[in-house]
mmCIF file as gemmi writes it, N, C-alpha and C atoms, coordinates in Angstrom:
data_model
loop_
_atom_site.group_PDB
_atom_site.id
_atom_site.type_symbol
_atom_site.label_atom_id
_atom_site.label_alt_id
_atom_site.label_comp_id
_atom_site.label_asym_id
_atom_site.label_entity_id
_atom_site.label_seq_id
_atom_site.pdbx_PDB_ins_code
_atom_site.Cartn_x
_atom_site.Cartn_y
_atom_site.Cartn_z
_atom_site.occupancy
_atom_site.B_iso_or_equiv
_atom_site.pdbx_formal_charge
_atom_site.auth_seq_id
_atom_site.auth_asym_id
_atom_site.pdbx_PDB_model_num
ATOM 1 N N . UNK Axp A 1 ? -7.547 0.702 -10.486 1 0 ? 1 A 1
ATOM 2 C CA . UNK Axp A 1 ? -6.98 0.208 -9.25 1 0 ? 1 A 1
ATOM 3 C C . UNK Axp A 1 ? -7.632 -1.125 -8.937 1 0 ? 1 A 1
ATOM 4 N N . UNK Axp A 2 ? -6.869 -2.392 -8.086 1 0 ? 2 A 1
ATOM 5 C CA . UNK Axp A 2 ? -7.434 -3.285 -8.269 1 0 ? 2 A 1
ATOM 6 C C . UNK Axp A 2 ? -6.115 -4.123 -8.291 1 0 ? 2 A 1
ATOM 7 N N . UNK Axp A 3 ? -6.22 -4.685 -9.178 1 0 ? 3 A 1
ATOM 8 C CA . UNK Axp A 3 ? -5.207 -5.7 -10.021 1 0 ? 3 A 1
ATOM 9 C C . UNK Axp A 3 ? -5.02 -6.966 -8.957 1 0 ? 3 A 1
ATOM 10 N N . UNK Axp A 4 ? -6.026 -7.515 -9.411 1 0 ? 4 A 1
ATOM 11 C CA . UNK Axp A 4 ? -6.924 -8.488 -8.717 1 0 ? 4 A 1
ATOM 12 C C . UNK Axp A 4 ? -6.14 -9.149 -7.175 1 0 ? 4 A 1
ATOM 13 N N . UNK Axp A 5 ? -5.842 -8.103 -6.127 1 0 ? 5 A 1
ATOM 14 C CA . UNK Axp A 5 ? -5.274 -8.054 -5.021 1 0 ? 5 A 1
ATOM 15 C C . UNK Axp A 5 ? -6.789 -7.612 -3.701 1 0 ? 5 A 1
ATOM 16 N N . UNK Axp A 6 ? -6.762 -8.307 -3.214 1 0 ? 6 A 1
ATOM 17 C CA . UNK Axp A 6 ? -8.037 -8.08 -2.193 1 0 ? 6 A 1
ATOM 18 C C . UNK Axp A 6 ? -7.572 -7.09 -1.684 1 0 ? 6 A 1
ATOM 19 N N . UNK Axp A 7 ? -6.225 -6.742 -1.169 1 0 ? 7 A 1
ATOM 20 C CA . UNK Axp A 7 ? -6.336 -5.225 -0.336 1 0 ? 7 A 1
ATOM 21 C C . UNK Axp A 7 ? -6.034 -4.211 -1.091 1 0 ? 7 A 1
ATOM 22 N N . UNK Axp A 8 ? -5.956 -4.473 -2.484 1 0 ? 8 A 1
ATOM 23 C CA . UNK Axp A 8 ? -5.98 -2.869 -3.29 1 0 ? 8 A 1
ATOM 24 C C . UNK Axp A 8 ? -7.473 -3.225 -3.65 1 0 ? 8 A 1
ATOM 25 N N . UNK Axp A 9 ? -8.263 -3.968 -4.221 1 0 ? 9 A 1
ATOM 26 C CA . UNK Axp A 9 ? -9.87 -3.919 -4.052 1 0 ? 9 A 1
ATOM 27 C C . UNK Axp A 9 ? -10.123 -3.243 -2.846 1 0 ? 9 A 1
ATOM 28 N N . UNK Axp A 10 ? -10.132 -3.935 -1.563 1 0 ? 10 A 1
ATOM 29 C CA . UNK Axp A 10 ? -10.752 -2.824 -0.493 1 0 ? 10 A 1
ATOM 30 C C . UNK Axp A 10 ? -10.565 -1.707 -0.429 1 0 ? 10 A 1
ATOM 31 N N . UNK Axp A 11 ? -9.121 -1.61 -0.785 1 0 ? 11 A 1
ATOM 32 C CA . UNK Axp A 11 ? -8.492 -0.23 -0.509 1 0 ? 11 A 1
ATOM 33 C C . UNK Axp A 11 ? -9.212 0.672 -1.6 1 0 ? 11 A 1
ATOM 34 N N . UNK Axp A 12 ? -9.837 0.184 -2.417 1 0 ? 12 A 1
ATOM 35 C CA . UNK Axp A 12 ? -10.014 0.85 -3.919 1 0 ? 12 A 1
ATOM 36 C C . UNK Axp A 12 ? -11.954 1.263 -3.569 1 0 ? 12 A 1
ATOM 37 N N . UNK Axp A 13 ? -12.174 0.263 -2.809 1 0 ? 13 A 1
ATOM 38 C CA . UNK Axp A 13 ? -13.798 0.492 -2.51 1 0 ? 13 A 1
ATOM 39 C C . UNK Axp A 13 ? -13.964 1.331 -1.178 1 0 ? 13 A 1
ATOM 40 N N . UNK Axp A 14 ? -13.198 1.421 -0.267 1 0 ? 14 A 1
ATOM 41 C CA . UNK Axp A 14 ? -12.76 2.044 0.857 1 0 ? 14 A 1
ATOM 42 C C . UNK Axp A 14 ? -12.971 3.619 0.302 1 0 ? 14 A 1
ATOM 43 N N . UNK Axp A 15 ? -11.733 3.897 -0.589 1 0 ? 15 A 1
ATOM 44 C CA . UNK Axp A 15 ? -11.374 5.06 -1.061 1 0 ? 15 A 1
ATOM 45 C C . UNK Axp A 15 ? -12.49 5.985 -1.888 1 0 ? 15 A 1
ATOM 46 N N . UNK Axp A 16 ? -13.944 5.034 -2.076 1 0 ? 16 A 1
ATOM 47 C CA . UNK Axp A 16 ? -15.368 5.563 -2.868 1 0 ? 16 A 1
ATOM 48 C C . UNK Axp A 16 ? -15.54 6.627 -1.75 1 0 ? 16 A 1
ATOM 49 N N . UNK Axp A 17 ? -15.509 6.326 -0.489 1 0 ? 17 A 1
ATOM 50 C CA . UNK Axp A 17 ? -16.067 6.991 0.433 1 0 ? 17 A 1
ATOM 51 C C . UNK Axp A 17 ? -15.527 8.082 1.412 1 0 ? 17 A 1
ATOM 52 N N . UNK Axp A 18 ? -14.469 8.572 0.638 1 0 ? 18 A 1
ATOM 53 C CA . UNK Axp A 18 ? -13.677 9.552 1.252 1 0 ? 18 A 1
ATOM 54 C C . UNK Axp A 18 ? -13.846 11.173 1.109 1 0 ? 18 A 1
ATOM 55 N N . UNK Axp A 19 ? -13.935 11.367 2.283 1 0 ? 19 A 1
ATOM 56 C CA . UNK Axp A 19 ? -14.747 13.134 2.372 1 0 ? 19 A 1
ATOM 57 C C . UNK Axp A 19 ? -14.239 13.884 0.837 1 0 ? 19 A 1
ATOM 58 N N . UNK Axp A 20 ? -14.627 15.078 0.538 1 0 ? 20 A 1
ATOM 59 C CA . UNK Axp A 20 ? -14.509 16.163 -0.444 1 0 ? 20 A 1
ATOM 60 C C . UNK Axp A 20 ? -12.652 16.334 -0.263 1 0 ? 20 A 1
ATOM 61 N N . UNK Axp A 21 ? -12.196 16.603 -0.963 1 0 ? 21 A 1
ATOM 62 C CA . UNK Axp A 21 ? -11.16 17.021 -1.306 1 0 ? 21 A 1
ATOM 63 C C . UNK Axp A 21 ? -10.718 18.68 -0.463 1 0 ? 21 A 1
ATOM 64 N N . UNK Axp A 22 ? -12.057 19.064 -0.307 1 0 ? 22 A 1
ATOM 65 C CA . UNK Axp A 22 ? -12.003 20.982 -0.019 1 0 ? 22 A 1
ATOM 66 C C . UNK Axp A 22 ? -12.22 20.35 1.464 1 0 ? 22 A 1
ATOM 67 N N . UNK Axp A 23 ? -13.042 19.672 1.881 1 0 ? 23 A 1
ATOM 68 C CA . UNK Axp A 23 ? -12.393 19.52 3.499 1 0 ? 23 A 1
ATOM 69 C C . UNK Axp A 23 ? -11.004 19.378 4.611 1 0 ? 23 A 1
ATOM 70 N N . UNK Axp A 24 ? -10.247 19.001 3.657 1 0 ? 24 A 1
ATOM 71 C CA . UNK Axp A 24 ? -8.731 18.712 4.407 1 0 ? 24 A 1
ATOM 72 C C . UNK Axp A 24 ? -8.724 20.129 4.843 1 0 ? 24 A 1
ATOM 73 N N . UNK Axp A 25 ? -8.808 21.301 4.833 1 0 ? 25 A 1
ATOM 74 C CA . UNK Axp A 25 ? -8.896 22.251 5.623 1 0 ? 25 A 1
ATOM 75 C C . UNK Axp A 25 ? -9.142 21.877 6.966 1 0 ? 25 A 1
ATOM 76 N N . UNK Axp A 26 ? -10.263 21.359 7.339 1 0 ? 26 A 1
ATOM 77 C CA . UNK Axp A 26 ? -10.788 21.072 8.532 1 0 ? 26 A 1
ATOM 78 C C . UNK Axp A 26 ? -9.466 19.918 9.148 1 0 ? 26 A 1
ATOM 79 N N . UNK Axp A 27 ? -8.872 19.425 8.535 1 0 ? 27 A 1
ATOM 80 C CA . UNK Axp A 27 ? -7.728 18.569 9.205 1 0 ? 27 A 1
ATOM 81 C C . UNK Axp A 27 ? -6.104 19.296 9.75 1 0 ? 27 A 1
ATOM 82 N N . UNK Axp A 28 ? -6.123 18.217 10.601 1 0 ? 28 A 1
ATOM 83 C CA . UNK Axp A 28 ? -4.266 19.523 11.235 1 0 ? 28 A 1
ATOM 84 C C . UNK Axp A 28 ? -3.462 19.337 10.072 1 0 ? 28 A 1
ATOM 85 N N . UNK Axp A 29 ? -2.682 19.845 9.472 1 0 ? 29 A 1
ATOM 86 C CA . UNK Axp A 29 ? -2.097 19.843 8.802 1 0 ? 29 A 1
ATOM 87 C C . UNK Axp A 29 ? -0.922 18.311 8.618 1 0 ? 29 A 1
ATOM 88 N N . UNK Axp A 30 ? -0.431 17.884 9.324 1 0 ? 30 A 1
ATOM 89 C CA . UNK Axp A 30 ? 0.237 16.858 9.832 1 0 ? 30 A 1
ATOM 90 C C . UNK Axp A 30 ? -0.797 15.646 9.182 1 0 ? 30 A 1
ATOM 91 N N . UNK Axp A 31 ? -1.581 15.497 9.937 1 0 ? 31 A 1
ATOM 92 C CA . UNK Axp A 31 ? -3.061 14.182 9.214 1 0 ? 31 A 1
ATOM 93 C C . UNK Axp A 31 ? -2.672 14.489 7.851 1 0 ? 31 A 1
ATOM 94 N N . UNK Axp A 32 ? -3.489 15.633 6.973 1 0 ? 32 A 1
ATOM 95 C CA . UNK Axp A 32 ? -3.541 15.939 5.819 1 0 ? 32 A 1
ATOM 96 C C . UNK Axp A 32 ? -2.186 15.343 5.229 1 0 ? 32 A 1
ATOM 97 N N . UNK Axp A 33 ? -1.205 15.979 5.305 1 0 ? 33 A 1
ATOM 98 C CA . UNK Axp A 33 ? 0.229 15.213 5.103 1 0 ? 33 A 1
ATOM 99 C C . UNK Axp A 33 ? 0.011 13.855 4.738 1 0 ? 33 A 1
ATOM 100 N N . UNK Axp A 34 ? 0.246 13.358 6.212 1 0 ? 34 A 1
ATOM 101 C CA . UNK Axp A 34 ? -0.24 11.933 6.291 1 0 ? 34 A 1
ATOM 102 C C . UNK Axp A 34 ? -0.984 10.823 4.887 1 0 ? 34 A 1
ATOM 103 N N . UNK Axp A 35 ? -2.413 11.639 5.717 1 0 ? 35 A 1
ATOM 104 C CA . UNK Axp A 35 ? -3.43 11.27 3.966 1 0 ? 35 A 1
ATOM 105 C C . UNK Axp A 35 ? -3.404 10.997 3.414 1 0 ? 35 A 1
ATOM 106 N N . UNK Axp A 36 ? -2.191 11.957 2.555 1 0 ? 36 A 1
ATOM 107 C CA . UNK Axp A 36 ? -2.293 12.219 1.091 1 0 ? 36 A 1
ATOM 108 C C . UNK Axp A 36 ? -1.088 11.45 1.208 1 0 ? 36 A 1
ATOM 109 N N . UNK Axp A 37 ? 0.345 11.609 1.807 1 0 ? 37 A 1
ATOM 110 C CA . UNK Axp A 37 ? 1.149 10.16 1.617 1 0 ? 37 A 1
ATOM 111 C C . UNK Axp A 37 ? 0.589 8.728 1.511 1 0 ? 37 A 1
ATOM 112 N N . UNK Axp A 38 ? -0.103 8.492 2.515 1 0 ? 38 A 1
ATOM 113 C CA . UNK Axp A 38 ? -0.718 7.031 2.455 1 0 ? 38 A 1
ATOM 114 C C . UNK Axp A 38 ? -1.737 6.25 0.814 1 0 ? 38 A 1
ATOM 115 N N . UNK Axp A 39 ? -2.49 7.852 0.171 1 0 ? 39 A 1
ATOM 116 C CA . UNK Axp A 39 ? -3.496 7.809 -0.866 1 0 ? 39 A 1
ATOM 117 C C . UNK Axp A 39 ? -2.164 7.358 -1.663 1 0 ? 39 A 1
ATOM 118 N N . UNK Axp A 40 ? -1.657 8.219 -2.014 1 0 ? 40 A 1
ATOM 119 C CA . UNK Axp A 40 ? -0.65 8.234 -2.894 1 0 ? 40 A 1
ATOM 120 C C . UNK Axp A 40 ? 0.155 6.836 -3.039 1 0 ? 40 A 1
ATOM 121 N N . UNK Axp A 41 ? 0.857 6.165 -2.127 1 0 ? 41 A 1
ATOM 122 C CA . UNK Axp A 41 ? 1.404 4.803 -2.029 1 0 ? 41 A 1
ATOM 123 C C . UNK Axp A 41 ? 0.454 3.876 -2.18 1 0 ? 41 A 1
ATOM 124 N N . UNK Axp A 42 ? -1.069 3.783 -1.404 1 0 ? 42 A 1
ATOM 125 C CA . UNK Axp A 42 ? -1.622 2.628 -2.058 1 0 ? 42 A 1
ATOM 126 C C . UNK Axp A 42 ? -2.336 2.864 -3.787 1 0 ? 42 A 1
ATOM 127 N N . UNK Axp A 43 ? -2.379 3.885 -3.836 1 0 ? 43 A 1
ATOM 128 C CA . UNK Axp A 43 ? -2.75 4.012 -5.07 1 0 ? 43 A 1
ATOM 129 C C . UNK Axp A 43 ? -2.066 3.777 -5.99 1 0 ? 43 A 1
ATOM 130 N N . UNK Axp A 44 ? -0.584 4.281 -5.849 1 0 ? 44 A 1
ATOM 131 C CA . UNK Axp A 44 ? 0.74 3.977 -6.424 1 0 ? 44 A 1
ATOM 132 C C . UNK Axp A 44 ? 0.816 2.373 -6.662 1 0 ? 44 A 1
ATOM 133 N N . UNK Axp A 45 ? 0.884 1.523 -5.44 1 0 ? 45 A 1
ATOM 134 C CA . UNK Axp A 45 ? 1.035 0.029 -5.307 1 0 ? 45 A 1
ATOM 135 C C . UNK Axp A 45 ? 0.269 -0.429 -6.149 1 0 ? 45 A 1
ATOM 136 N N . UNK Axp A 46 ? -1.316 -0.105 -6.137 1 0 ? 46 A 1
ATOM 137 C CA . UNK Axp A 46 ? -2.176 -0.866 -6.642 1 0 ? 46 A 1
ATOM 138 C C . UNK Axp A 46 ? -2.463 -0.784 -8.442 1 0 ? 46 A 1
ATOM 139 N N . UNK Axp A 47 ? -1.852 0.135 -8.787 1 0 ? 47 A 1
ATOM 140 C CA . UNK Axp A 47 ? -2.365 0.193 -10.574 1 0 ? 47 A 1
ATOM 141 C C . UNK Axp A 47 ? -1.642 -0.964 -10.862 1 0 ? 47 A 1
């Protein structure tokens, strides 16, 4: 991820620091949703 775009870099150094995977429990379900749409598209955008 990257591809020498400053906001997929941030987005890519941002994303080092994102809680455990087994926590989204602790989130409303709706967020979680959310989340994982948003991970998914910039991650998508950025390869």
């Amino acid at each position: 991820m990257g591809a020498g775009d400053a906001g997929c870099a941030s987005y890519a150094e941002a994303r080092l620091a994102r809680p455990p995977a087994e926590t989204v429990a602790e989130v409303p379900p709706d967020w979680a949703d959310w989340i994982a749409d948003l991970d998914d598209r910039m991650t998508g955008t950025c390869r």
